[in-house]
HTML snippet that shows the backbone in 3Dmol.js (N, CA, C, O; Angstrom):
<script src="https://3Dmol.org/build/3Dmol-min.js"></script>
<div id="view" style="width:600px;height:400px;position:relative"></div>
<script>
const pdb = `
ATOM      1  N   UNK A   1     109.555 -14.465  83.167  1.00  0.00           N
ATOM      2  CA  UNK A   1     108.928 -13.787  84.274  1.00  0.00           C
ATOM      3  C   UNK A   1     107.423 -14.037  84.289  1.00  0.00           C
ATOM      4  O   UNK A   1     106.936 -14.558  85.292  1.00  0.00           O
ATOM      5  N   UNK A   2     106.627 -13.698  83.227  1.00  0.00           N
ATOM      6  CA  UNK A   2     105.526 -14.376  83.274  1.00  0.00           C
ATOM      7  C   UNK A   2     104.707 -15.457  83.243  1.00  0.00           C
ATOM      8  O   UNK A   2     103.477 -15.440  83.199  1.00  0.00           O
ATOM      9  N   UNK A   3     105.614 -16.639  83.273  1.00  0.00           N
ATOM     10  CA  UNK A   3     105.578 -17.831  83.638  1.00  0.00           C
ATOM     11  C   UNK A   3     104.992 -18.240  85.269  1.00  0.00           C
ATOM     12  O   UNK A   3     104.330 -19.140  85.787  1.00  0.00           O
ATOM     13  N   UNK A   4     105.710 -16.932  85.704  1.00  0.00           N
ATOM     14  CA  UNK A   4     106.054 -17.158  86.984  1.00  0.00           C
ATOM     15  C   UNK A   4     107.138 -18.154  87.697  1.00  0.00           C
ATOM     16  O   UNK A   4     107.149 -18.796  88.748  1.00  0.00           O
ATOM     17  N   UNK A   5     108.299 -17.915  86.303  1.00  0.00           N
ATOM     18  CA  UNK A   5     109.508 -19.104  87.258  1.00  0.00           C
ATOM     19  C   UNK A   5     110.512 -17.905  87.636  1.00  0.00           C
ATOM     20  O   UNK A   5     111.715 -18.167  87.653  1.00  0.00           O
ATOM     21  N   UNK A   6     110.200 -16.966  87.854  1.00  0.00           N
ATOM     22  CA  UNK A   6     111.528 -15.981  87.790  1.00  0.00           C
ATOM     23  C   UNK A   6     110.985 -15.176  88.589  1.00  0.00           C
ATOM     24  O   UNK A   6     109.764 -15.143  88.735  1.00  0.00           O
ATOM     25  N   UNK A   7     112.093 -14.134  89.452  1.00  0.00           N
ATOM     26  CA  UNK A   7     111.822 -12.634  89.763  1.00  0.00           C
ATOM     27  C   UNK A   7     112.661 -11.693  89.832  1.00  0.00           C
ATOM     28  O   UNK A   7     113.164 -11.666  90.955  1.00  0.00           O
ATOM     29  N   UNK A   8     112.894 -11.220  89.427  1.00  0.00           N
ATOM     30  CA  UNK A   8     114.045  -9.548  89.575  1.00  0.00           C
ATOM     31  C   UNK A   8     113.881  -8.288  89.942  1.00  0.00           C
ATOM     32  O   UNK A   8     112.801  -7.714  90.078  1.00  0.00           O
ATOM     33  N   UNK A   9     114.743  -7.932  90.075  1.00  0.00           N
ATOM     34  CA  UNK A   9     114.773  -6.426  90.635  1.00  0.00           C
ATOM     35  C   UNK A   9     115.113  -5.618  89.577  1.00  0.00           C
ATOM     36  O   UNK A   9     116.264  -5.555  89.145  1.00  0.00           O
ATOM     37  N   UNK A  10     113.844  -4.763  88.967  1.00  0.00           N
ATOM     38  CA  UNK A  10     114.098  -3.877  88.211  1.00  0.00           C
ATOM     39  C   UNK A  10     113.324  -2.599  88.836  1.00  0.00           C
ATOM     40  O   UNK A  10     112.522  -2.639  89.770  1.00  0.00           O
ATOM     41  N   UNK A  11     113.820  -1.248  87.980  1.00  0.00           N
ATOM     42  CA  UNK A  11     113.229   0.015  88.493  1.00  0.00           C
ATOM     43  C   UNK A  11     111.665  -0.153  87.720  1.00  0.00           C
ATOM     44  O   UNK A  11     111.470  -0.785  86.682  1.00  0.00           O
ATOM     45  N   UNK A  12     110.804   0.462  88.384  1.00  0.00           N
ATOM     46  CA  UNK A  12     109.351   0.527  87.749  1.00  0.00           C
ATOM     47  C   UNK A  12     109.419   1.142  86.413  1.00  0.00           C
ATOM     48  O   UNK A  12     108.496   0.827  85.662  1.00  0.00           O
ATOM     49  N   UNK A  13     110.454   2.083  85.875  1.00  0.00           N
ATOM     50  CA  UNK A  13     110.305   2.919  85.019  1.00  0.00           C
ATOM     51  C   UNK A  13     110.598   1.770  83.452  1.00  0.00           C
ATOM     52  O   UNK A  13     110.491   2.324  82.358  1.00  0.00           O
ATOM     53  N   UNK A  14     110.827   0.776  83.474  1.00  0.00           N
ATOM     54  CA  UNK A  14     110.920  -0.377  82.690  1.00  0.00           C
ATOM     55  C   UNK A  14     109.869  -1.338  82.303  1.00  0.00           C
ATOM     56  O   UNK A  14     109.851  -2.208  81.433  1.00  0.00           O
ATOM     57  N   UNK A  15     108.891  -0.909  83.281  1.00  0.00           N
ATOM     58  CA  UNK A  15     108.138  -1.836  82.988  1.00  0.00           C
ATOM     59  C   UNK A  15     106.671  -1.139  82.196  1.00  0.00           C
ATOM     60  O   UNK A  15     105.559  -0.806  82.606  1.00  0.00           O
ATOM     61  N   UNK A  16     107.241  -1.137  81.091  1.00  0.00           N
ATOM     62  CA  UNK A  16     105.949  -0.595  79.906  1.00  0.00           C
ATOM     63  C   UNK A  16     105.330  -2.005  78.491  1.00  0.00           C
ATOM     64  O   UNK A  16     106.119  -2.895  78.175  1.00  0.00           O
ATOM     65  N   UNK A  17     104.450  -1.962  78.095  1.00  0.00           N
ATOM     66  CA  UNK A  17     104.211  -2.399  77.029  1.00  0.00           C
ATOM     67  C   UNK A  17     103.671  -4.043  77.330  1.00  0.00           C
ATOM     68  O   UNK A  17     102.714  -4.037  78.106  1.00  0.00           O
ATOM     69  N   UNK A  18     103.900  -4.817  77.080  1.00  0.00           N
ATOM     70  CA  UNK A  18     103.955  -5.682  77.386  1.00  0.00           C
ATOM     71  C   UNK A  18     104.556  -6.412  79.272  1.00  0.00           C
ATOM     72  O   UNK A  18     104.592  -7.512  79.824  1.00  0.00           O
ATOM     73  N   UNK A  19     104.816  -5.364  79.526  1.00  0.00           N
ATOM     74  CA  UNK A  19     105.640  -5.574  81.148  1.00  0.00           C
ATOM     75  C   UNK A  19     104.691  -5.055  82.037  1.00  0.00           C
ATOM     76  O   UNK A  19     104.642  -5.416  83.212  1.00  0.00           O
ATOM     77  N   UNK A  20     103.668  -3.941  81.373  1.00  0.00           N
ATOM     78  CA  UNK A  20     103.008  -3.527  82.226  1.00  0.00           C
ATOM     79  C   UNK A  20     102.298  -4.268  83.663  1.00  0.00           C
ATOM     80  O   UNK A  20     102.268  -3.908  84.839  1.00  0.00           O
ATOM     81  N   UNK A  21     101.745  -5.500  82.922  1.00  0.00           N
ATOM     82  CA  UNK A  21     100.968  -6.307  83.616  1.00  0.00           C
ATOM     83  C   UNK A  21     101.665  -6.888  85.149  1.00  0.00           C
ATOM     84  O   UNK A  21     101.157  -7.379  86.157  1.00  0.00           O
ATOM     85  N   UNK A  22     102.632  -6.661  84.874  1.00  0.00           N
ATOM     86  CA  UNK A  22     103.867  -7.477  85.974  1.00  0.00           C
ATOM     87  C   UNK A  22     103.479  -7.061  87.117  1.00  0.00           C
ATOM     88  O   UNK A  22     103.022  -5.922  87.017  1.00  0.00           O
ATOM     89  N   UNK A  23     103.443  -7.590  88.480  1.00  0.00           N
ATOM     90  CA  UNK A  23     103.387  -7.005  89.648  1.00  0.00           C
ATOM     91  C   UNK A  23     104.456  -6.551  90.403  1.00  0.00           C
ATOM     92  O   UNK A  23     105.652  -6.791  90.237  1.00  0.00           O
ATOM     93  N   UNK A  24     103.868  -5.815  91.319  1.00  0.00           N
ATOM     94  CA  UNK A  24     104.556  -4.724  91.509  1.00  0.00           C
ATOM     95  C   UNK A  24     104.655  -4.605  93.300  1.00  0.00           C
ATOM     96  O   UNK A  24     103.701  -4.356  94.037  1.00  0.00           O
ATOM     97  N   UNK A  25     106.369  -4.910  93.814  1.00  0.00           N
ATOM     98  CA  UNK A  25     106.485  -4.953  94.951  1.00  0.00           C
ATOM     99  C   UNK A  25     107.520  -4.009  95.550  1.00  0.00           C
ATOM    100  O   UNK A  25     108.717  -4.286  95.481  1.00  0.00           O
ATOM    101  N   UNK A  26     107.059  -2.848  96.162  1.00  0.00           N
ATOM    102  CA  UNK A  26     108.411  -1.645  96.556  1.00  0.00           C
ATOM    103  C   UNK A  26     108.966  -2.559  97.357  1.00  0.00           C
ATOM    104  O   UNK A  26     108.530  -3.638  97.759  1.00  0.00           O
ATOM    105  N   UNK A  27     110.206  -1.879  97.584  1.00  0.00           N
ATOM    106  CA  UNK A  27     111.449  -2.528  98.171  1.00  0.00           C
ATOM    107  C   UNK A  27     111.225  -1.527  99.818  1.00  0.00           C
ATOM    108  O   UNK A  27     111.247  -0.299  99.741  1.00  0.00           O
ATOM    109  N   UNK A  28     111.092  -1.978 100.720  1.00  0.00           N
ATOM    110  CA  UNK A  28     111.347  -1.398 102.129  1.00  0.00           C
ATOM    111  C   UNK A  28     112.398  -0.292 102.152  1.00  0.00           C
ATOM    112  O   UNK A  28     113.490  -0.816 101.936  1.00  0.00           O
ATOM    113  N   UNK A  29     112.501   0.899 102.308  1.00  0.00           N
ATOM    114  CA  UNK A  29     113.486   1.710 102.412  1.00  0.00           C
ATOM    115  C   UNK A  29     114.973   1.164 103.040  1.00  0.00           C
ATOM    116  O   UNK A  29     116.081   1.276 102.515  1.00  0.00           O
ATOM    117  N   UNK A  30     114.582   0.467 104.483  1.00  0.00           N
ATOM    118  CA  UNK A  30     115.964  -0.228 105.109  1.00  0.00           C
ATOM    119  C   UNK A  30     116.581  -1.222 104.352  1.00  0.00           C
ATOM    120  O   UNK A  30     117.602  -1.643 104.895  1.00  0.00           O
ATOM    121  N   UNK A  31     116.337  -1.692 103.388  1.00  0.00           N
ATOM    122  CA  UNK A  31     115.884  -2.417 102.268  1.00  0.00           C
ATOM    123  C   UNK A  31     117.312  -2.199 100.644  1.00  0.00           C
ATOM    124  O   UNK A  31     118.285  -2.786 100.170  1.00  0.00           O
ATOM    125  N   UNK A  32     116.419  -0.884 100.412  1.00  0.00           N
ATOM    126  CA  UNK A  32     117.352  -0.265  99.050  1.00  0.00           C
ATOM    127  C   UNK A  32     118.733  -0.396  99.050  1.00  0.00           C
ATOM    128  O   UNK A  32     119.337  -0.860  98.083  1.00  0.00           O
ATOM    129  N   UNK A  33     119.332   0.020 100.177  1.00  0.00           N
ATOM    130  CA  UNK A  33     121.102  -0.936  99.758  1.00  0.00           C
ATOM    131  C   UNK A  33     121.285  -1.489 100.611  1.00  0.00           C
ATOM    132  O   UNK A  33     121.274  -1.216 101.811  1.00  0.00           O
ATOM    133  N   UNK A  34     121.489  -2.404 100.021  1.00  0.00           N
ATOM    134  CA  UNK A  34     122.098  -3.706 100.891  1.00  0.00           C
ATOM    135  C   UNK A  34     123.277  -4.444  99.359  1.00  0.00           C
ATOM    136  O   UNK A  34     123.349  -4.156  98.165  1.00  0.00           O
ATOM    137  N   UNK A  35     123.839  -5.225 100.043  1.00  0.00           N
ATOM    138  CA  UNK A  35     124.616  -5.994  99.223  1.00  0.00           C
ATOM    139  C   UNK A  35     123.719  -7.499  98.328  1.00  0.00           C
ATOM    140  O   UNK A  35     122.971  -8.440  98.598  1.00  0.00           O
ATOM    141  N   UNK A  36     124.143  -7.132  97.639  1.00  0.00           N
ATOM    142  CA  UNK A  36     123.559  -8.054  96.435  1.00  0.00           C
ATOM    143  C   UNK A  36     124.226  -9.249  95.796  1.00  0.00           C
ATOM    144  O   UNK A  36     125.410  -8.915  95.841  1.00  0.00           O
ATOM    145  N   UNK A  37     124.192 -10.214  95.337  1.00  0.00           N
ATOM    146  CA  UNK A  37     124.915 -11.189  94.757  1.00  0.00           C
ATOM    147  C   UNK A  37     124.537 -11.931  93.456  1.00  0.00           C
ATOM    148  O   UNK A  37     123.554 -12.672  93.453  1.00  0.00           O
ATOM    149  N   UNK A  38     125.304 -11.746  92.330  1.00  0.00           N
ATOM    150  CA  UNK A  38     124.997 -12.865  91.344  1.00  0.00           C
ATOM    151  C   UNK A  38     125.513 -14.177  91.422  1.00  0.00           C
ATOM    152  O   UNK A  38     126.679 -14.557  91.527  1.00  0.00           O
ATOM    153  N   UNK A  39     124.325 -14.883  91.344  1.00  0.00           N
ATOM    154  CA  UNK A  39     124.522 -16.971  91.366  1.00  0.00           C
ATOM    155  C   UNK A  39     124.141 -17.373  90.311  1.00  0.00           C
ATOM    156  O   UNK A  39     123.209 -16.928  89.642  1.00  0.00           O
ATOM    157  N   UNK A  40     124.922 -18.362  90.050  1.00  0.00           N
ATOM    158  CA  UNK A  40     124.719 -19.401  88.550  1.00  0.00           C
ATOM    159  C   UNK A  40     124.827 -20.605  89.183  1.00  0.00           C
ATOM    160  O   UNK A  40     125.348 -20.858  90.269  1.00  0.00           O
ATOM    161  N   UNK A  41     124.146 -21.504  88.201  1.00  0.00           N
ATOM    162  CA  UNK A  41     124.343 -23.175  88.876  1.00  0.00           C
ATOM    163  C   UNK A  41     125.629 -23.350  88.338  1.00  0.00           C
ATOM    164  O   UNK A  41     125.875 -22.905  87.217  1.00  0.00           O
ATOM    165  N   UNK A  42     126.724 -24.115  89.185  1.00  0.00           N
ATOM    166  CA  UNK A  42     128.233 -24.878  88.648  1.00  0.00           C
ATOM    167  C   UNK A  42     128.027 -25.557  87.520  1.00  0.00           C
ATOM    168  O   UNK A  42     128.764 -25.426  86.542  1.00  0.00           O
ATOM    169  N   UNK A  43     126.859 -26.458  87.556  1.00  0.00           N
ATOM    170  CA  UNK A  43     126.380 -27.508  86.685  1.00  0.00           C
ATOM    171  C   UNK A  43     126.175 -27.068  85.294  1.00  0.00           C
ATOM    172  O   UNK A  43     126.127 -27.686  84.231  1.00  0.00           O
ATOM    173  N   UNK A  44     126.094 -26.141  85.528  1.00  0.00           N
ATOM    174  CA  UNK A  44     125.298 -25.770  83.701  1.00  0.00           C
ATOM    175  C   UNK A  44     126.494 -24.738  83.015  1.00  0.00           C
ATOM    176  O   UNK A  44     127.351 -24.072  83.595  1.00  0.00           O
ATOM    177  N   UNK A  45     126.188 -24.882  81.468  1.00  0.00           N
ATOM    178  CA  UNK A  45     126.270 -24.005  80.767  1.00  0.00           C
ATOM    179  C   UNK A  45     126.439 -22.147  81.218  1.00  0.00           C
ATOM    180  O   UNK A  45     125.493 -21.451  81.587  1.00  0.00           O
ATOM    181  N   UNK A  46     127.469 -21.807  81.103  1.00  0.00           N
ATOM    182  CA  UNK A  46     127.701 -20.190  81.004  1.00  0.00           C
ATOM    183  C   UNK A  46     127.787 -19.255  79.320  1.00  0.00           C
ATOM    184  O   UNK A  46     128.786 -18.986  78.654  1.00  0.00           O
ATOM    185  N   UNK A  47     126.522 -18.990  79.082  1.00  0.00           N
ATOM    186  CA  UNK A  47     126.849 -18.528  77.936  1.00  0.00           C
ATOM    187  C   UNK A  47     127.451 -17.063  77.613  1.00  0.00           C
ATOM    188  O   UNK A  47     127.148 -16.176  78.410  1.00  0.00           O
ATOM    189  N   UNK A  48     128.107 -16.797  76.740  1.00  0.00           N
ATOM    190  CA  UNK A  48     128.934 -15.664  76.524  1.00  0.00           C
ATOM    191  C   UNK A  48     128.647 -14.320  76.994  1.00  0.00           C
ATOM    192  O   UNK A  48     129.428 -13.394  77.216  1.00  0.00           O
ATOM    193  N   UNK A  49     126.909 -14.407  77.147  1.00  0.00           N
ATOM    194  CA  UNK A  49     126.472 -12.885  77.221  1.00  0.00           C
ATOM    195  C   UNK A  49     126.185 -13.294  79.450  1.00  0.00           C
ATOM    196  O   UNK A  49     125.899 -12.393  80.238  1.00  0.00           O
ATOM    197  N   UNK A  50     126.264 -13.893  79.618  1.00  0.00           N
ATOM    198  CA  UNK A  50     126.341 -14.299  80.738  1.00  0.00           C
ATOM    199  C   UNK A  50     127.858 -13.729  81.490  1.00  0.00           C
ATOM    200  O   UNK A  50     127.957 -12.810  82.302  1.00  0.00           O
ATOM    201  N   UNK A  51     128.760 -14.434  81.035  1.00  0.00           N
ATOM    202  CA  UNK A  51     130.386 -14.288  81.022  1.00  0.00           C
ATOM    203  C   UNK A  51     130.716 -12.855  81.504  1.00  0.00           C
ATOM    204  O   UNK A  51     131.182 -12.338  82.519  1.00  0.00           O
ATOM    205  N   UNK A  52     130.159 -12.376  80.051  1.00  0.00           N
ATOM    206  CA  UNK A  52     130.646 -10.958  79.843  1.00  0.00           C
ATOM    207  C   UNK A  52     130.002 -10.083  80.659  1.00  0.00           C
ATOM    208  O   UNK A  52     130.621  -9.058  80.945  1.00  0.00           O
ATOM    209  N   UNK A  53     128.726 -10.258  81.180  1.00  0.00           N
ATOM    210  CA  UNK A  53     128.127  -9.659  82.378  1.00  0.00           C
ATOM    211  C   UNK A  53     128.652 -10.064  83.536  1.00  0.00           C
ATOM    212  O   UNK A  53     128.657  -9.146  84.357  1.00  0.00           O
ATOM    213  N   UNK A  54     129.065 -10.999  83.909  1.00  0.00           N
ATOM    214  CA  UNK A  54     129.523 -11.281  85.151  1.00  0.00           C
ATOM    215  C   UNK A  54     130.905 -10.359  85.127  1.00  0.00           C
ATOM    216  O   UNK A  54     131.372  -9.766  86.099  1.00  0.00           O
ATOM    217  N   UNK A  55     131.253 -10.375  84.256  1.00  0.00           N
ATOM    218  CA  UNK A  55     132.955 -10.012  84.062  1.00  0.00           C
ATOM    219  C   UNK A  55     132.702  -8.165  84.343  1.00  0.00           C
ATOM    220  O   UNK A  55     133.302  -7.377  85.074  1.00  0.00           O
ATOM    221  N   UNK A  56     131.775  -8.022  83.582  1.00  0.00           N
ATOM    222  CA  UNK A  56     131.423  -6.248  83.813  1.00  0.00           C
ATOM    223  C   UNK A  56     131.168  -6.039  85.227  1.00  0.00           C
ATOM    224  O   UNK A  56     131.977  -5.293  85.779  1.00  0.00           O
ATOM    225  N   UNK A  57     129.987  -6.647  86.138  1.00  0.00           N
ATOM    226  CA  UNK A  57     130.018  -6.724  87.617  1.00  0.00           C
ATOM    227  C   UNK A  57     131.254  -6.654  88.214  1.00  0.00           C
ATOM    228  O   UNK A  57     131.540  -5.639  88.850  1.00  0.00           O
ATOM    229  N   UNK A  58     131.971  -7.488  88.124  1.00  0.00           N
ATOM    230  CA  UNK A  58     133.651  -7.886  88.653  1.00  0.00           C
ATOM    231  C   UNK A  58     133.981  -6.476  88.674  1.00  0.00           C
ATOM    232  O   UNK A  58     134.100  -5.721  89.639  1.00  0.00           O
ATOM    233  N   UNK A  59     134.155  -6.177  86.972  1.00  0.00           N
ATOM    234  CA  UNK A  59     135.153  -4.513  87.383  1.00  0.00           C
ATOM    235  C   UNK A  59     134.391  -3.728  87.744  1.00  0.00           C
ATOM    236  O   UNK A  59     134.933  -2.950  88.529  1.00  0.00           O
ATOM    237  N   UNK A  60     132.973  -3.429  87.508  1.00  0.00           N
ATOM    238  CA  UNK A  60     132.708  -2.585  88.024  1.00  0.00           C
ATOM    239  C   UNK A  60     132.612  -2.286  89.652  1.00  0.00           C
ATOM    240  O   UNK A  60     132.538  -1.183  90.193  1.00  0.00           O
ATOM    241  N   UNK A  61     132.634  -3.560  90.257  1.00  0.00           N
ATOM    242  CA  UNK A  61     132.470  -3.386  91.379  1.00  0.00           C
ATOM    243  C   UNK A  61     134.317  -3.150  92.232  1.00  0.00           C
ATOM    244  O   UNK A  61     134.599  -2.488  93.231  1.00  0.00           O
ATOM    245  N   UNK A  62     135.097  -3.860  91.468  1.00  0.00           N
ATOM    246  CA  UNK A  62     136.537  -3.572  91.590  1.00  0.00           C
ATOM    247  C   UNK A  62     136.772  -2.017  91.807  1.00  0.00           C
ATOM    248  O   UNK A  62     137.232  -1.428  92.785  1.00  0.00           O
ATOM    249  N   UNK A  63     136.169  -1.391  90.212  1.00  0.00           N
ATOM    250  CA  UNK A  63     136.473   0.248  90.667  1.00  0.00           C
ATOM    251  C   UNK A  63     135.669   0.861  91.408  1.00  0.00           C
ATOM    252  O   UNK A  63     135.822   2.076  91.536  1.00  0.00           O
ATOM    253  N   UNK A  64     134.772   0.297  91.984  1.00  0.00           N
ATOM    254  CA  UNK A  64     133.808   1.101  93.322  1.00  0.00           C
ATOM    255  C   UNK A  64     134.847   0.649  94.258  1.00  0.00           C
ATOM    256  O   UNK A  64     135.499   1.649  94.560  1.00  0.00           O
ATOM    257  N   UNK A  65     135.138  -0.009  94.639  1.00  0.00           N
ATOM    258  CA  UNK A  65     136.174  -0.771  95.860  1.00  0.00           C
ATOM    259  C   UNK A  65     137.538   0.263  96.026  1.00  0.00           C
ATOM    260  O   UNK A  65     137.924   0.755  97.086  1.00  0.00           O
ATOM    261  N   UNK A  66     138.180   0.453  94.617  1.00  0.00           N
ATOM    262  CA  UNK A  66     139.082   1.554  94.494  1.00  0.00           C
ATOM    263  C   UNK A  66     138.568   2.557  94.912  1.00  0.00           C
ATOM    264  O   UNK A  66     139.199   2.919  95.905  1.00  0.00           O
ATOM    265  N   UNK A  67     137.246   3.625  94.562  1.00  0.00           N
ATOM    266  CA  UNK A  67     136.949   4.703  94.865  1.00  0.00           C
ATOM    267  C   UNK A  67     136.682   4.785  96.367  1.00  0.00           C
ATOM    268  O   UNK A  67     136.958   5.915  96.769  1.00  0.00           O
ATOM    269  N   UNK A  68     136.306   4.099  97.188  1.00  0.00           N
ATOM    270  CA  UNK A  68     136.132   4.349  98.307  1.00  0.00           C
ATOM    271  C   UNK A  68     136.943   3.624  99.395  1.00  0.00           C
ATOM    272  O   UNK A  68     136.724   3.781 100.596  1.00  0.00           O
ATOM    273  N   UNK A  69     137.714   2.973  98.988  1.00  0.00           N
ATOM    274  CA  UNK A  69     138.812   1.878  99.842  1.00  0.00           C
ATOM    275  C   UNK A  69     140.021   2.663 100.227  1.00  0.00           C
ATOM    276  O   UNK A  69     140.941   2.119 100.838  1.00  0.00           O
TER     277      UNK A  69
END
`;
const viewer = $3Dmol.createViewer("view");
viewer.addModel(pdb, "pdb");
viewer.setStyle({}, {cartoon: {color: "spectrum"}});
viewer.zoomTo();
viewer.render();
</script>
């Protein structure tokens, strides 16, 4: 991130210590939910802790789909 090759969406309340410095862009209210998506390149490497996060997204978003479907 401090490279400046990256950017994410995290809550402000994370960004202490060393993160402090990071800038800082609110999200537009019309903004806050919207649908979101995780992308990986096809090309590359998926490493395990990658996997297993994608795989947690999957269900978790599976049992939101159940709760309100």
């Amino acid at each position: 991130m401090q490279t400046g090759l990256a950017a994410t969406l995290l809550p402000a309340s994370v960004l202490t210590g060393e993160c402090a410095d990071l800038g800082i862009y609110p999200i537009p209210e019309k903004y806050r939910f919207t649908q979101t998506s995780l992308i990986h390149r096809k090309d590359r490497f998926k490493s395990k802790a990658f996997t297993a996060f994608s795989d947690m997204i999957r269900e978790s978003m599976a049992k939101a789909d159940d709760l309100v479907g």
